[in-house]
C-alpha positions, -999 to 999 in steps of 0.1 A, spaced: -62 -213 -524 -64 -250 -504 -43 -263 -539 -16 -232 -536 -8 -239 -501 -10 -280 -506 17 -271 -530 37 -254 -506 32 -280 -475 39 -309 -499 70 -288 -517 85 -276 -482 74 -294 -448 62 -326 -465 89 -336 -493 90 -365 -474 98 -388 -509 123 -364 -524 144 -368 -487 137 -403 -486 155 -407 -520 182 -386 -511 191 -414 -485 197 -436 -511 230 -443 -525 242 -418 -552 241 -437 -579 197 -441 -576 200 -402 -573 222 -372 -569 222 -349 -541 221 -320 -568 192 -334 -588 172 -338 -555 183 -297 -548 175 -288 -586 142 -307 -581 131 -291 -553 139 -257 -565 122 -263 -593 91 -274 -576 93 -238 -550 95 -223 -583 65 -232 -594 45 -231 -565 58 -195 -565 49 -185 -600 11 -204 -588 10 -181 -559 20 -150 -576 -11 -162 -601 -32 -162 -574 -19 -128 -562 -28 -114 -595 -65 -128 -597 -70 -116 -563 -64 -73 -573 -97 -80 -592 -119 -97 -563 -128 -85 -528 -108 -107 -510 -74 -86 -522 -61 -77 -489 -68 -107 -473 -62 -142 -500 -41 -118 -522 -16 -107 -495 -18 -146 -485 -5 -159 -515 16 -131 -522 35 -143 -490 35 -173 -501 49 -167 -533 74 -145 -515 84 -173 -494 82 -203 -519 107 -177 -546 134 -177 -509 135 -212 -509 138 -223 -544 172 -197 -544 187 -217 -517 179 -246 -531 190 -239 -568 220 -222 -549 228 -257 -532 234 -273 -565 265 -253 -571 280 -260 -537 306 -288 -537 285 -314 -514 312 -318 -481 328 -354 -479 313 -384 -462 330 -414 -450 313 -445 -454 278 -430 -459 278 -410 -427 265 -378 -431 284 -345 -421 258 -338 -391 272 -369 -377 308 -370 -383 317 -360 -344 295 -388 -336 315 -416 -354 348 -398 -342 339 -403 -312 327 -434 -318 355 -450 -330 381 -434 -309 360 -451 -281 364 -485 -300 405 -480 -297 407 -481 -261 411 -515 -241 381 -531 -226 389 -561 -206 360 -564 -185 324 -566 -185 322 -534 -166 345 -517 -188 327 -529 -220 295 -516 -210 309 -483 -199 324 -478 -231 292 -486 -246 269 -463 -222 297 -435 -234 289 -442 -276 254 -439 -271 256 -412 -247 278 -390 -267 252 -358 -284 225 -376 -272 194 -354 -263 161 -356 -244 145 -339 -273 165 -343 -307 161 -328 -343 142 -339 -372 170 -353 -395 156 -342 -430 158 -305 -417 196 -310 -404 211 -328 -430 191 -313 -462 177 -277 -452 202 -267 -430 234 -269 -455 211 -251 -479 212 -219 -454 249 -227 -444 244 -243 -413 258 -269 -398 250 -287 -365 264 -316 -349 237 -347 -340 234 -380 -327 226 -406 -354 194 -419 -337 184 -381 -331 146 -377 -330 122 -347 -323 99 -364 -302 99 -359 -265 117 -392 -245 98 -383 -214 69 -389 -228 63 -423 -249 26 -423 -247 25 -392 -268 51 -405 -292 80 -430 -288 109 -425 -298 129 -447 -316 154 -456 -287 123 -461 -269 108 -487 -291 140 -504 -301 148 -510 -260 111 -526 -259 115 -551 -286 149 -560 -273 143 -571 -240 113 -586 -251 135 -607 -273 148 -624 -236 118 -632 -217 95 -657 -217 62 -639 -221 48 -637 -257 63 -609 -281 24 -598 -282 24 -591 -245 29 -553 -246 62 -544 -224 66 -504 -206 99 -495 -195 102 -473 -165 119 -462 -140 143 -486 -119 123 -488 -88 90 -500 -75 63 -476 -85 37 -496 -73 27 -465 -47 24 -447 -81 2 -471 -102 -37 -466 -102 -55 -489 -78 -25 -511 -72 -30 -544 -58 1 -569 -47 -5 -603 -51 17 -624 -27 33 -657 -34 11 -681 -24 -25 -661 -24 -50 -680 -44 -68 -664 -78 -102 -667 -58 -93 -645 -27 -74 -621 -51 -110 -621 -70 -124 -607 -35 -96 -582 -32 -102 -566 -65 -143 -561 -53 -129 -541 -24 -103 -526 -44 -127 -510 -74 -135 -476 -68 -161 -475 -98 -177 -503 -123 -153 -477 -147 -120 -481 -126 -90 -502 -135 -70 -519 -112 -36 -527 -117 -28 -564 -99 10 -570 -96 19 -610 -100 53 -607 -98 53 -626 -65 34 -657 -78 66 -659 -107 90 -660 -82 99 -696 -81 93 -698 -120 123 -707 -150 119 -695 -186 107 -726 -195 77 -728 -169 65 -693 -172 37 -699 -202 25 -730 -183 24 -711 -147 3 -681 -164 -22 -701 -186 -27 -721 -154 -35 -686 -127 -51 -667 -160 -79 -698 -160 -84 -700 -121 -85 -656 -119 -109 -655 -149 -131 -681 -131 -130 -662 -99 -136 -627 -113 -168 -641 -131 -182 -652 -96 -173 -616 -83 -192 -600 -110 -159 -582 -123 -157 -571 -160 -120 -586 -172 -114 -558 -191 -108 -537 -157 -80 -559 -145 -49 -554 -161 -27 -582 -148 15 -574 -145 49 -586 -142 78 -562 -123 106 -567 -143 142 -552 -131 169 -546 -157 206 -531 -151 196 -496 -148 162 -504 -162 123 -513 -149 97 -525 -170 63 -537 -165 49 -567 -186 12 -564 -193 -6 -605 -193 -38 -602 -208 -62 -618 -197 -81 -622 -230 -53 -626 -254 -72 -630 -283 -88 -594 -283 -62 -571 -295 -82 -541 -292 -85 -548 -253 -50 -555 -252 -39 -517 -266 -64 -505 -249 -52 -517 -215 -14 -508 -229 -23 -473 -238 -42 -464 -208 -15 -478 -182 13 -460 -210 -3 -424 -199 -4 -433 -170 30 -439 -163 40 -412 -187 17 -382 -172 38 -389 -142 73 -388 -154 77 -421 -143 91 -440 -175 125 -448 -184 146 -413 -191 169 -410 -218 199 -417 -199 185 -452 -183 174 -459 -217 211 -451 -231 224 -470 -202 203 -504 -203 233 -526 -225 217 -544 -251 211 -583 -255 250 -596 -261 263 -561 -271 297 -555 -272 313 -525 -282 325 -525 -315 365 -531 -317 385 -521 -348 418 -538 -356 432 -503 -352 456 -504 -319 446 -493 -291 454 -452 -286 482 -436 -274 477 -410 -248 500 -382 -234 496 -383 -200 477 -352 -186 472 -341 -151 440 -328 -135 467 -299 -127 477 -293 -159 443 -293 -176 429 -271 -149 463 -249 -159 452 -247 -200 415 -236 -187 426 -205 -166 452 -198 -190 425 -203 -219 401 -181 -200 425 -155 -190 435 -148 -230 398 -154 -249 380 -122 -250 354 -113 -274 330 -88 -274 298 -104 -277 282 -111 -245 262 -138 -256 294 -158 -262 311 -145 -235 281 -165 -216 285 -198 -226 317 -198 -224 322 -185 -192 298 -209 -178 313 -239 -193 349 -231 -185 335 -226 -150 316 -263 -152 353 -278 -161 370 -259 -135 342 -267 -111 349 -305 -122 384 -305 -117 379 -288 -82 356 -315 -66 378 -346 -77 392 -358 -44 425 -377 -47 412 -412 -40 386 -402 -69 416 -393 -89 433 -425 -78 411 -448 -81 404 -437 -121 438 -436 -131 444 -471 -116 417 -484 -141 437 -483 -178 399 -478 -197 383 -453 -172 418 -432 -173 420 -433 -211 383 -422 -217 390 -392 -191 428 -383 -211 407 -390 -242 380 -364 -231 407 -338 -219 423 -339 -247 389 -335 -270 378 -306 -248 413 -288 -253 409 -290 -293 376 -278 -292 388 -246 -267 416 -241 -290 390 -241 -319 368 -215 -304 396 -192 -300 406 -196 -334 370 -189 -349 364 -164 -320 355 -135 -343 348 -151 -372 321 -174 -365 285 -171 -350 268 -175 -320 249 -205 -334 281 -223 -344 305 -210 -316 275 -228 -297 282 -259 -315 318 -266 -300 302 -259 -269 280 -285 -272 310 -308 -276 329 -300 -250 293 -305 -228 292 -339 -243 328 -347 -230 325 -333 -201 294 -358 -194 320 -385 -200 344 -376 -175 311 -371 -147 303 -407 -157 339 -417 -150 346 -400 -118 313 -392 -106 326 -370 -80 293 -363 -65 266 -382 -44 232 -376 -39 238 -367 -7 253 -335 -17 226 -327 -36 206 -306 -8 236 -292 3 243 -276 -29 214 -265 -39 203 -246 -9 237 -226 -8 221 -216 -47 191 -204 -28 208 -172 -11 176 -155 -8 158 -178 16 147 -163 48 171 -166 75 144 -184 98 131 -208 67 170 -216 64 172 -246 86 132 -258 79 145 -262 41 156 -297 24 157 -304 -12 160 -330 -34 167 -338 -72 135 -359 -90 140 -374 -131 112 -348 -145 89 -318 -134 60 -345 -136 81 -366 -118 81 -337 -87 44 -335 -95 38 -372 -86 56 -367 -54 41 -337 -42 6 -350 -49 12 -389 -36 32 -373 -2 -5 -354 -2 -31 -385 -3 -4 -401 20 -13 -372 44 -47 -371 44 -53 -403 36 -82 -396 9 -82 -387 -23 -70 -349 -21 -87 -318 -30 -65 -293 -54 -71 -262 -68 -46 -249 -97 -37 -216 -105 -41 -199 -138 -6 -204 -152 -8 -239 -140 9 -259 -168 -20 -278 -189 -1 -311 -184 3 -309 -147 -35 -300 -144 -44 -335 -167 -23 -353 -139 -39 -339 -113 -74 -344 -122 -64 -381 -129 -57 -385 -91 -74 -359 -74 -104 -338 -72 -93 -308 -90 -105 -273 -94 -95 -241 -113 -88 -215 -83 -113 -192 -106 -139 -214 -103 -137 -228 -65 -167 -229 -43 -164 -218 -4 -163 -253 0 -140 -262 -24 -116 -235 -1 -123 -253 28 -115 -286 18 -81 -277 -7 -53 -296 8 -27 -286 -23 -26 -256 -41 -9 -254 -77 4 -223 -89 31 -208 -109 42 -170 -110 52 -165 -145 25 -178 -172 30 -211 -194 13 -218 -229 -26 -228 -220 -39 -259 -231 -49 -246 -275 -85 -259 -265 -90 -226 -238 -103 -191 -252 -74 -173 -258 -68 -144 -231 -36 -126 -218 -12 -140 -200 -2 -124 -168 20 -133 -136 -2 -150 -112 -12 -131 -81 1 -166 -58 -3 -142 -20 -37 -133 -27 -43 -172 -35 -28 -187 -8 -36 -161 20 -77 -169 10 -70 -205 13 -51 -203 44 -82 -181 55 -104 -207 48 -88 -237 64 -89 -227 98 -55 -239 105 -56 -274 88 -25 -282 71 -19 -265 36 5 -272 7 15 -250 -16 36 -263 -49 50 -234 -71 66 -244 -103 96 -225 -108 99 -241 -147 103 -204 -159 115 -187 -134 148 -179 -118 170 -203 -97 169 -177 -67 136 -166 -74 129 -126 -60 95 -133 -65 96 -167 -43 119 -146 -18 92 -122 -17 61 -147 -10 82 -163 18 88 -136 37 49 -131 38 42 -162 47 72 -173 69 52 -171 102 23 -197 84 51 -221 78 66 -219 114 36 -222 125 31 -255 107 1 -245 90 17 -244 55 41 -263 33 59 -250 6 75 -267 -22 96 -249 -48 98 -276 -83 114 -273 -117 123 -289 -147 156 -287 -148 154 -301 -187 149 -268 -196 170 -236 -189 194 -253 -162 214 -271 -192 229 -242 -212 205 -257 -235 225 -285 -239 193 -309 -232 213 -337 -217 203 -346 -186 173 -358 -166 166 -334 -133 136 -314 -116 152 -301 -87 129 -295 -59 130 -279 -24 99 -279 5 100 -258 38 76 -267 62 84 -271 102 93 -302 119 62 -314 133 54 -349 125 24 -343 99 52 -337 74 67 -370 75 47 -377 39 69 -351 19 100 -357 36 98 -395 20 98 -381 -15 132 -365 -5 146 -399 -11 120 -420 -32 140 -439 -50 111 -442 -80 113 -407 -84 155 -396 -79 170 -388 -110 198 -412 -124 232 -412 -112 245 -389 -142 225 -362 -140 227 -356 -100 260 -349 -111 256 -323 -136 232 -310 -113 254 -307 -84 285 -292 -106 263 -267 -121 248 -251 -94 278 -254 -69 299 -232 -99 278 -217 -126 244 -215 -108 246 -170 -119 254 -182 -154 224 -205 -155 202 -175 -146 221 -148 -167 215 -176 -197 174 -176 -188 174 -140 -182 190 -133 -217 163 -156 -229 137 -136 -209 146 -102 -226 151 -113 -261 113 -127 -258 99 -91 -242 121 -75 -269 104 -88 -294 71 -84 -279 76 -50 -276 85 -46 -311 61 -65 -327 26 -48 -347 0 -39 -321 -28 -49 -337 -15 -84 -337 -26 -83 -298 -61 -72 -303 -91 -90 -295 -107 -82 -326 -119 -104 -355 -86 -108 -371 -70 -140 -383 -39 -136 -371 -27 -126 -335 -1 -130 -306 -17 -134 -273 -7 -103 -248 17 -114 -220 19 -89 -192 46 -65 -188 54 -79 -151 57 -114 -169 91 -128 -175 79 -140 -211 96 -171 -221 77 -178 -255 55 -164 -277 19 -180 -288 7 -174 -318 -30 -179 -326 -47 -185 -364 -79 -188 -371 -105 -189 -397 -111 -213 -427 -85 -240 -435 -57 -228 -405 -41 -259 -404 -26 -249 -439 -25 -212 -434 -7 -217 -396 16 -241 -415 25 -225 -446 22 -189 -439 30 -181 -402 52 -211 -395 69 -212 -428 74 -173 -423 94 -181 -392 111 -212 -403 127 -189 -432 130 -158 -418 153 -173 -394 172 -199 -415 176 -170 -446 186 -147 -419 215 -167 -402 198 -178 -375 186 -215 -376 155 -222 -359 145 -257 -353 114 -277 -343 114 -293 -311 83 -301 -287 105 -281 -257 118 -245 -246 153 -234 -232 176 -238 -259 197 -213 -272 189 -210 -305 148 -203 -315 128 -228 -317 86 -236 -325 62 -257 -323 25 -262 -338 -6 -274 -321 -39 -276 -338 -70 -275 -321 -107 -273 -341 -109 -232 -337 -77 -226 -342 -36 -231 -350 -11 -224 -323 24 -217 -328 49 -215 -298 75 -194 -307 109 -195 -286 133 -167 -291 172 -183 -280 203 -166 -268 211 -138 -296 196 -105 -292 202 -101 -333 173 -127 -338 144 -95 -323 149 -74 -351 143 -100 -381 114 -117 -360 102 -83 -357 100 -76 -395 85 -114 -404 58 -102 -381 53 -71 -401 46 -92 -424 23 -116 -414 2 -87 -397 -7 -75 -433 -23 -106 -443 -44 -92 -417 -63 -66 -441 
């Protein structure tokens, strides 16, 4: 059995070598003898599997390992068709070695390169916009779009340095934009290359880093030595000491010298403290154009090991808080000496275009597409009403100023023009063409309309609350003017806030209790910084003392390493009302994450209207977050934005939270506030009608799903129960028993990887939720295998889930 599915995982996930060759130029190896090999090699592994099919009618184990490897045989016999099949298809053309996937890319790319750039300014615009174009906060695995995907006739447009791993997170996994940005700006300062380098956010975040200690210029290594004593909460702590002060006065060429020399006079002190090096992690504030970093200087350079491990820990640190460089300031930071790259080509030649006569092609575009499917009906509705939106809050001296600028007004006619051929596109593939690649113009037309906010920028963050709250119709009349909001980078980045405004408040380290559907990486955070309790297991005391309350209505995957149990909406009133019972009048926050739940939440409504008198009272705070990464994009995945709103009354003990309103370590970058502000001040009922599609799909297929795949029992097998009063945005698959890495790989996941693809719905896998098409993920824990399922936009998708889970309910027994 382990040697059947081996052959599977290294045939179908794993052909790492044969995908690795087919990179190479043609003449090493053919794009049809890499397609005739893999078929062949599915072809076996069928014809093994069917083997093992056969031996199994004879043993006991026939409705369990036989119907396994029948699957499997079943599945392996599907893929080695398509891939025999792609040997007969006439391979599409590339220019220059650039694969299909990225054709738009390079279009773009080098129509970019043909516009004038005399300026510094201008250069670096041009080269935010190449790397910005299709660029995503959570890409695609490249093997899977440019070799599996034309074998199932789909086709997707992607960035060239597309990845799957998550750019909010680095500690988990960098990406490669990530790592590249490090190396290059290490290649301009002084320190040594080995000197490990974390970009962040562009702002001071030392109220953010753990046991933060500022060195000022002038303050000698021996009173610093006395500081850190103080400073240690535990022989285990870290403290971070910032030297950028004691640099200040310090050239390239005098940097080595000036550390060797305050490294030797710090170690000496430390010793006569009694303090363990390895506790003190040493670094430099660094500022970049649109870019912070923080230079770790060891203090023992010669142990590596204590080096990565200081790196690592302060890298989690800064990622579990959302507080690293986002994909757009990483996009933004220009490189070392870059220029854009020119071709001898001349320079284009635009037709001039109006904003009036581009606003006139959108309502005359919109007033003649129809189509009959709702789903696209939906995303184009809500873009068209983006780009009228857009042309609506340019002010003439915005206008003006643009046009007066011969590269920013060719990059906005360039972008008109590109959104108009994609439009014109749609409506001649209306009926023809699917959701999936309707979906793909769409995503072009998102990617030029984040050019033209970069030119014009129409909005400020001072609009922002405005905005937002006019979104939020179904406040309370009285909670109306105790409301302000903001827009952070990340949900974690809210998260940060919320808790630093609370330690701020009470000036300790706060007590927090978190709900039930608390998501598991907000919990980690918290019990990093807090003393942190799960609400089911809080003490009378524990109720006494909370100062913040986590909680989320609708439930969120649980961390894989938790006894699997249903998930249900989270009963917040009965929560907050014990805890509000309990306190006695002392200040209370409460922090709801909204992730997965509507912009104008009923459910919120609902709880504020309870509690309204609490918050006028001034004995409660409430503060509404999201991650706007998710379904606030179209699933577009662009842009970097939690939006976030508190109501709490005016009284001074408040002031805490108000600061995070305008923290500038925690605002989200210029480019996103304004896709923020566009979308919810014109499609903000699109953006729920696209989550509540998403919603229904998922409770379809619940609903249609085998029973017995939610029972408790001793099966191998199951989906865990989510509530009927849930708004189910995933599903979570559990599998168990011997060897489920393999079995939750091969069998389940490669189930739903070609179920999907075969059935003309490609399904991709990216650590994230929201987008419109489905989407998984696997985590493995020692028990068990989880797969998160996400169903996307089109209803069709329910019924041939449905059936795949027929089937893998029968390996069952």
């Amino acid at each position: 059995m382990i040697l059947l599915f081996s052959v599977f995982l290294s045939t179908y996930f794993f052909a790492e070598e044969q995908i690795e060759l087919s990179t190479k130029p043609r003449a090493e190896i053919s794009e049809k003898a890499l397609y005739l090999g893999l078929g062949t090699a599915f072809g076996s592994a069928s014809l093994m599997a069917r083997v093992g099919w056969w031996t199994s009618l004879i043993s006991p184990w026939a409705t369990t390992f036989g119907k396994e490897c029948l699957l499997l045989s079943e599945q392996c016999a599907l893929a080695a068709e398509h891939a025999f099949a792609q040997t007969s298809k006439r391979a599409p053309e590339s220019y220059k070695g650039i694969p299909p996937s990225q054709s738009s890319w390079h279009l773009n790319k080098l129509l970019l390169s043909r516009i004038p750039a005399s300026t510094k300014e201008d250069r670096e615009l041009l080269n935010f916009l190449e790397k910005r174009w299709l660029a995503k906060s959570t890409g695609f695995f490249t093997s899977a779009v440019d070799r599996v995907c034309p074998c199932f006739g789909a086709h997707i447009q992607v960035h060239p340095e597309t990845s799957h791993s998550y750019a909010r997170n680095p500690w988990e996994e960098p990406t490669t934009e990530y790592s590249d940005r490090v190396e290059q700006w290490k290649q301009s300062l002084p320190h040594p290359l080995s000197f490990p380098l974390i970009l962040t956010r562009p702002s001071n975040l030392k109220e953010y880093l753990p046991n933060y200690l500022d060195v000022p210029l002038g303050e000698t290594a021996a009173v610093t030595a006395m500081r850190l004593t103080s400073s240690m909460q535990s022989k285990a702590s870290k403290v971070v000491v910032d030297l950028t002060h004691h640099f200040t006065d310090c050239t390239q060429e005098q940097w080595l010298a000036t550390w060797e020399c305050y490294k030797t006079q710090l170690l000496a002190a430390s010793k006569k403290q009694h303090i363990d090096p390895n506790q003190i992690l040493c670094v430099q504030s660094l500022q970049q154009e649109g870019l912070g970093g923080l230079r770790l200087l060891p203090l023992n350079a010669s142990s590596t090991k204590a080096i990565e491990d200081n790196h690592q820990f302060l890298l989690k640190w800064i990622s579990s808080f959302g507080l690293s460089a986002n994909r757009i300031e990483l996009d933004r930071c220009p490189l070392p000496k870059a220029t854009l790259n020119q071709t001898n080509s001349p320079p284009l030649s635009l037709a001039f275009q109006s904003r009036e006569d581009f606003y006139f092609f959108l309502t005359d575009f919109e007033k003649h597409w129809t189509t009959d499917h709702p789903q696209k009906a939906l995303m184009c509705h809500g873009t068209l009403q983006v780009l009228k939106g857009f042309i609506k809050a340019l002010s003439d001296e915005n206008w003006e100023a643009v046009m007066s600028c011969k590269t920013r007004s060719m990059v906005a006619e360039l972008s008109f023009l590109k959104i108009e051929t994609q439009l014109k596109q749609l409506a001649l593939e209306n009926a023809s063409t699917s959701l999936f690649n309707m979906v793909s113009h769409i995503e072009q037309i998102h990617a030029d309309l984040s050019s033209l906010l970069e030119v014009f920028s129409p909005f400020a963050f001072d609009d922002f609350s405005a905005i937002y709250k006019d979104a939020l119709t179904s406040i309370p009349q009285k909670l109306k003017p105790l409301t302000s909001a903001t827009i952070h980078s990340t949900g974690m980045t809210n998260l940060a806030g919320i808790v630093k405004a609370v330690e701020r408040s009470v000036a300790t380290k706060p007590h927090v209790l978190y709900g039930e559907n608390t998501y598991f990486e907000c919990i980690n955070a918290t019990h990093m910084v807090a003393e942190a309790s799960p609400i089911d297991e809080a003490t009378d005391e524990d109720w006494k003392q909370v100062n913040l309350i986590l909680a989320q209505f609708n439930p969120v995957l649980k961390r894989i390493d938790l006894p699997p149990c249903e998930y249900k909406v989270e009963n917040i009133a009965n929560v907050l009302q014990k805890a509000l019972n309990a306190h006695a009048g002392k200040p209370l926050t409460l922090a709801i994450d909204c992730t997965l739940d509507f912009i104008d939440s009923p459910r919120v409504t609902k709880l504020l209207d309870q509690f309204q008198e609490a918050i006028i009272s001034g004995d409660l705070n409430v503060v509404c977050f999201r991650s706007g990464l998710k379904f606030d994009l179209f699933g577009m995945d662009n842009y970097c934005g939690a939006p976030l709103y508190m109501i709490h009354n005016q009284e001074s003990k408040w002031d805490c939270f108000d600061s995070t309103l305008r923290d500038e370590a925690l605002l989200t970058d210029t480019l996103s506030l304004n896709w923020f502000c566009l979308a919810y001040s014109s499609t903000a009922p699109e953006l729920d009608l696209y989550r509540k599609q998403i919603f229904d799909n998922t409770r379809a297929l619940l609903d249609k799903v085998p029973t017995r795949l939610f029972s408790d029992e001793n099966i191998s097998y199951r989906i865990i129960p989510i509530h009927q009063d849930a708004d189910a945005a995933f599903l979570d698959i559990k599998i168990s028993g011997p060897f489920h890495q393999i079995r939750g790989s091969a069998l389940a996941g490669g189930s739903l990887y070609l179920t999907c693809m075969h059935g003309g719905h490609p399904i991709f896998y990216r650590p994230s939720l929201g987008f419109y098409h489905p989407n998984f993920t696997m985590l493995f824990s020692k028990e068990s295998t989880t797969i998160r399922l996400t169903l996307g936009l089109d209803p069709d998708q329910v019924d041939l889930l449905a059936d795949c889970f027929e089937k893998i309910d029968r390996l069952n027994g």
